[in-house]
C-alpha positions in Angstrom: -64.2 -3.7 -1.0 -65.5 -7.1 -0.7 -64.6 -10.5 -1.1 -66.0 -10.7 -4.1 -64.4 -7.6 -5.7 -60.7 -8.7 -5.2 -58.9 -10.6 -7.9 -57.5 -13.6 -7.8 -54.3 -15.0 -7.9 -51.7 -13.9 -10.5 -49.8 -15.6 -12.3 -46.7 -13.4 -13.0 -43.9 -14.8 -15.2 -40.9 -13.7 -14.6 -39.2 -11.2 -17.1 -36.7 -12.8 -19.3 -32.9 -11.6 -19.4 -32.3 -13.5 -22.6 -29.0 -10.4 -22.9 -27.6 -11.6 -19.5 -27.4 -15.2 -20.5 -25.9 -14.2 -24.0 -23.0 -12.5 -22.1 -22.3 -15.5 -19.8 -22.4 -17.8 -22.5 -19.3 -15.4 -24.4 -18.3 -15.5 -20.6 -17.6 -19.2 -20.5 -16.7 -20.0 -24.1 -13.8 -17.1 -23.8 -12.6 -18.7 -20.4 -12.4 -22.1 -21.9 -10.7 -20.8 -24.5 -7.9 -19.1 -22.6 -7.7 -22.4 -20.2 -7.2 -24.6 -23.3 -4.1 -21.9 -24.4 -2.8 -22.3 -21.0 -2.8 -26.2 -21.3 -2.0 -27.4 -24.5 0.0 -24.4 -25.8 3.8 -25.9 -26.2 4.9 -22.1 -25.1 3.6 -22.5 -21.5 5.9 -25.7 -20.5 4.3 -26.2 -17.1 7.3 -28.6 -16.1 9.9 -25.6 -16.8 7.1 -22.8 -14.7 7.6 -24.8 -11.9 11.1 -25.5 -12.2 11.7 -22.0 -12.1 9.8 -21.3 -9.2 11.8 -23.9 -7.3 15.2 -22.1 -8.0 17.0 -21.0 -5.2 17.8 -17.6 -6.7 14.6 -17.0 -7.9 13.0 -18.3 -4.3 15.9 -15.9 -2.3 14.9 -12.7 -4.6 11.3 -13.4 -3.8 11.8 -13.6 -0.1 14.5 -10.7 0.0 13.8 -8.4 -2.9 9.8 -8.5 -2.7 8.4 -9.8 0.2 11.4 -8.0 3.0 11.6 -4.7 0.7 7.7 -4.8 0.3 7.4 -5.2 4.7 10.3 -2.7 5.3 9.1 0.2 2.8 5.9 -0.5 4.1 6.6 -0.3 7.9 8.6 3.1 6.8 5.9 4.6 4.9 3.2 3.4 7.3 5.0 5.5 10.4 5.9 8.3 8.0 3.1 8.6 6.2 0.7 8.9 9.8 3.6 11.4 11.1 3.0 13.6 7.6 -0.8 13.6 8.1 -0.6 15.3 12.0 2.4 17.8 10.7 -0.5 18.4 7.8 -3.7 18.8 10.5 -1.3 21.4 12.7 -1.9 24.5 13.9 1.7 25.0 13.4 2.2 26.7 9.7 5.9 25.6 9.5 5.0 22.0 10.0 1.8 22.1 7.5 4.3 23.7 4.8 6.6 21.4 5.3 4.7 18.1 4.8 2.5 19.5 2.1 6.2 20.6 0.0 7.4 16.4 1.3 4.3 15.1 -0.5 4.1 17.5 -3.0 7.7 16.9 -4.4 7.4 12.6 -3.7 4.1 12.2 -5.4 5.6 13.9 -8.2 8.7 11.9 -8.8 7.8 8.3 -10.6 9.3 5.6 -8.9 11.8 4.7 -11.3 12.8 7.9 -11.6 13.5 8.0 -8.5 15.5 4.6 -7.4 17.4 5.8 -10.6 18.5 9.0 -9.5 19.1 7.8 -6.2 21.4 4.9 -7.2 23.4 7.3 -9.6 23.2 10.7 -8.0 24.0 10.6 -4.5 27.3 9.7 -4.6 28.4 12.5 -6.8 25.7 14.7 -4.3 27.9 13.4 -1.6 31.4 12.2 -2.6 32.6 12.3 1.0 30.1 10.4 2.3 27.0 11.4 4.4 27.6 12.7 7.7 25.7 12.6 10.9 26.0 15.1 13.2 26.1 18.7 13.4 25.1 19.8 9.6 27.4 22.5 8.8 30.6 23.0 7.4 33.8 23.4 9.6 34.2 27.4 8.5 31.0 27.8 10.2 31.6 26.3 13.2 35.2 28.5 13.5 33.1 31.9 12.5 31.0 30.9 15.6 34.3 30.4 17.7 33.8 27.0 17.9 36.7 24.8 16.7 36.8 20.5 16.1 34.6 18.4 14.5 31.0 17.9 15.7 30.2 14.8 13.5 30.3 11.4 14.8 29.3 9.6 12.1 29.9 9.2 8.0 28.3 6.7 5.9 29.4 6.3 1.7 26.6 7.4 -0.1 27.4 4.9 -2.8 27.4 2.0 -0.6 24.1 3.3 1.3 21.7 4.0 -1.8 23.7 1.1 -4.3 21.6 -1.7 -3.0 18.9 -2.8 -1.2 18.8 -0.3 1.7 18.7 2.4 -0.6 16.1 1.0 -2.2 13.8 0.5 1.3 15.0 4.2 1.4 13.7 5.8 -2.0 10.7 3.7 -1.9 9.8 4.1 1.8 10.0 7.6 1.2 7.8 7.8 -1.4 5.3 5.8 0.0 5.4 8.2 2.8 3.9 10.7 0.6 0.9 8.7 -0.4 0.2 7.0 3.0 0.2 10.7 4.3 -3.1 11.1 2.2 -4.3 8.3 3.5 -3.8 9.0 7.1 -5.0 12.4 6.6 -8.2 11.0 5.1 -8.3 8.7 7.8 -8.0 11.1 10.6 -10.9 13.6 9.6 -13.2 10.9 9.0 -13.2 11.0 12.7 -16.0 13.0 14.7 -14.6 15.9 16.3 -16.8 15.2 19.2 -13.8 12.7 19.6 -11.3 15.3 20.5 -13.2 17.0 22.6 -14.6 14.4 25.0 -11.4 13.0 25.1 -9.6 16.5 26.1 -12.5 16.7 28.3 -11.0 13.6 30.1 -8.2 15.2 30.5 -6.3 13.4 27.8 -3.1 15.2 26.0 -3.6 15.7 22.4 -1.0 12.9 21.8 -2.3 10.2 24.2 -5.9 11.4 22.2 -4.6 10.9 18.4 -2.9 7.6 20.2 -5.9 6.0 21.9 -9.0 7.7 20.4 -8.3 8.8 17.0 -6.2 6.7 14.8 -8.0 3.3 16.2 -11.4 4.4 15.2 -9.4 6.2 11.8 -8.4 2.6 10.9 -11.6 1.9 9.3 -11.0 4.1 6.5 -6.9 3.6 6.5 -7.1 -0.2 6.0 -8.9 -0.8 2.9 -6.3 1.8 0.8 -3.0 1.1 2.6 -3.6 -3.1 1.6 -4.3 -1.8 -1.9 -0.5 0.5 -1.6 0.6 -2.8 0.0 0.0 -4.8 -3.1 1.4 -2.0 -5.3 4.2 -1.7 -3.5 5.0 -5.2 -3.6 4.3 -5.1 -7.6 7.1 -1.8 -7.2 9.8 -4.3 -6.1 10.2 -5.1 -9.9 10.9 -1.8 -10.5 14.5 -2.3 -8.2 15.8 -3.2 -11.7 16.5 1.0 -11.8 19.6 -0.3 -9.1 22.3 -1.7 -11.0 23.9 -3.4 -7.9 20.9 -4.8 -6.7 20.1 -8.7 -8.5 18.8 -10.1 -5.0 15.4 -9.9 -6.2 12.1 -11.7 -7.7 11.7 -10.6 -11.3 15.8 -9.5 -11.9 16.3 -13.3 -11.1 13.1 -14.9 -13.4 14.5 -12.1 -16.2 18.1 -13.3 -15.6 17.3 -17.1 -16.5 14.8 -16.1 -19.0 17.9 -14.1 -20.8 20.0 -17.7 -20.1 17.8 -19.9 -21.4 15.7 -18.2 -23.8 12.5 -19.6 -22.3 10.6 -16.4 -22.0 7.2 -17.5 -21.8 7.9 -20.0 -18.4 10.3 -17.7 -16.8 8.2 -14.7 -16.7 4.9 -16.9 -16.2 6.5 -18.0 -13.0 6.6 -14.5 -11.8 3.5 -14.1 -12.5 2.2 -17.1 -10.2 4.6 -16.1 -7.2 2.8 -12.1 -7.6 -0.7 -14.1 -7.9 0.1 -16.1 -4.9 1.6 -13.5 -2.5 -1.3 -11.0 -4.0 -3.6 -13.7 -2.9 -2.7 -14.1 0.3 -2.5 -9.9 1.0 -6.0 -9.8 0.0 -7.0 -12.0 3.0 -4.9 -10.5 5.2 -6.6 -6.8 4.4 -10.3 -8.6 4.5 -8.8 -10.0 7.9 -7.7 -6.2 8.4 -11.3 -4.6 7.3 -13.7 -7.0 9.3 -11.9 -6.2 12.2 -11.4 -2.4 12.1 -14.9 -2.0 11.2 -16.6 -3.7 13.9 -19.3 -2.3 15.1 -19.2 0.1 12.3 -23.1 0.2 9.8 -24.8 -2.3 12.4 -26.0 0.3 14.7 -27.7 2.3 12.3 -29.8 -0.5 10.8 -30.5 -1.9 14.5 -32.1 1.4 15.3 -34.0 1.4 11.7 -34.9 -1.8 11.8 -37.8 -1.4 14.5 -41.0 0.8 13.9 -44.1 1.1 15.0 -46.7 1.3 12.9 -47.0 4.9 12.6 -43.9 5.3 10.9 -41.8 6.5 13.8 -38.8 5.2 14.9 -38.0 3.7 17.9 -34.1 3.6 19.3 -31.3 5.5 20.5 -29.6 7.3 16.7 -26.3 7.4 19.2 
């Protein structure tokens, strides 16, 4: 082809999305719209929303009853939840049946439900009080020819799931359930080539699923256990299941919105402290995710990145 039989320079326009700027226009006029209810409406009295925030009872229940509850049932399900997913990836039938039946019954049982049953039920399950120690009654231990008492320790079921530690229980344990999936998830993502070179090494299988495993699992474990996070910290409003329990953010906003009748602030001022703690979560999972997955979808495109001309690629795919 010669110079003369190439075209010239064209002039493209650029294709019109008149549909895209029709939706951000409804876009803005519908977000003006709800800031101008925000503002002016009389309902939302901005002096009384932050006068509710600043109450001590209302500050107290969001320190104790969501943020500590939220850490605690975290930390519990967390450790539980990874402890669930080995028992689950065992050899050992026992220990697979076992934590599928824990996860099975948990992820069945709403929440509610649950903290309810809990906070009514156990003290009629255990009217003398839970006991630590050898599990079985004492006509057991004298048809074994065994005589005395081999527990050392009783606690009063009422007292124990009536407030707030039964409440870290119930919903520690049925976070368990879900973070078991997770950790599960988590822990096949990993190449099994992983196992093996570290067995190879001469590594137990503990030490491996300590030091090999579950760091490079973290990259898939971190982006779902901040989303449980933020649910379970939206779950502390279900603690209202727990008569006995009032330590706590939204039994305290609902208490003075019963008071006062001021619905509208009251409940708007739970919704800024769950905006504000959500917020903050969100950057501490982003924190989370950038550095768990270092290192992580660079290597491929370092490797893709350089050809030659004939199309084949250059770089170590390791």
């Amino acid at each position: 082809m010669t110079e003369e039989d190439r075209p010239g320079l064209i002039h493209a326009r650029p294709v019109r999305h008149y549909g895209r700027w029709l939706l951000a226009a409804v876009v803005i006029v519908l977000a003006l719209m709800f800031l101008n209810m925000m503002i002016f409406n009389p309902v939302f009295d901005w002096s009384l929303i932050f006068e509710v925030m600043n109450q001590t009872p209302v500050i107290r229940g969001m320190l104790v009853g969501t943020l500590l509850v939220t850490l605690l049932t975290m930390i519990i399900g967390v450790v539980g939840g990874v402890i669930l997913a080995i028992m689950r990836l065992s050899d050992n039938p026992i220990l697979k049946g076992v934590a599928w039946f824990y996860a099975w019954v948990f992820r069945s049982i709403p929440r509610y439900v649950l903290l309810v049953f809990m906070g009514a039920a156990m003290g009629l399950i255990f009217p003398k009080g839970i006991a630590l120690g050898v599990p079985f009654d004492w006509k057991i231990i004298e048809w074994l020819g065994l005589s005395g008492d081999w527990r050392f320790l009783t606690v009063d079921a009422n007292r124990l799931f009536g407030g707030l530690v039964g409440a870290v229980i119930g919903l520690g344990a049925s976070e368990a359930a879900y973070m078991s999936e997770i950790a599960r998830a988590g822990i096949l993502s990993v190449d099994r080539g992983q196992h093996e070179a570290a067995q190879a090494l001469g590594m137990s299988r503990g030490r491996t699923m300590w030091r090999i495993v579950l760091p490079q699992a973290m990259r898939v474990i971190v982006p779902p256990t901040g989303n449980e996070t933020i649910a379970m910290m939206k779950d502390t409003s279900l603690l209202t299941a727990i008569g006995s329990v009032t330590m706590e953010l939204f039994i305290q906003v609902s208490a003075i919105a019963n008071r006062t009748y001021q619905f509208v602030p009251a409940f708007t001022a739970a919704i800024l402290y769950y905006l504000i703690i959500t917020s903050i979560l969100m950057i501490g999972q982003s924190y989370l995710e950038r550095r768990f997955g270092r290192g992580f979808g660079r290597r491929a495109a370092t490797a893709t990145s350089i050809q030659p001309a004939g199309g084949l690629q250059i770089g170590s795919s390791h």
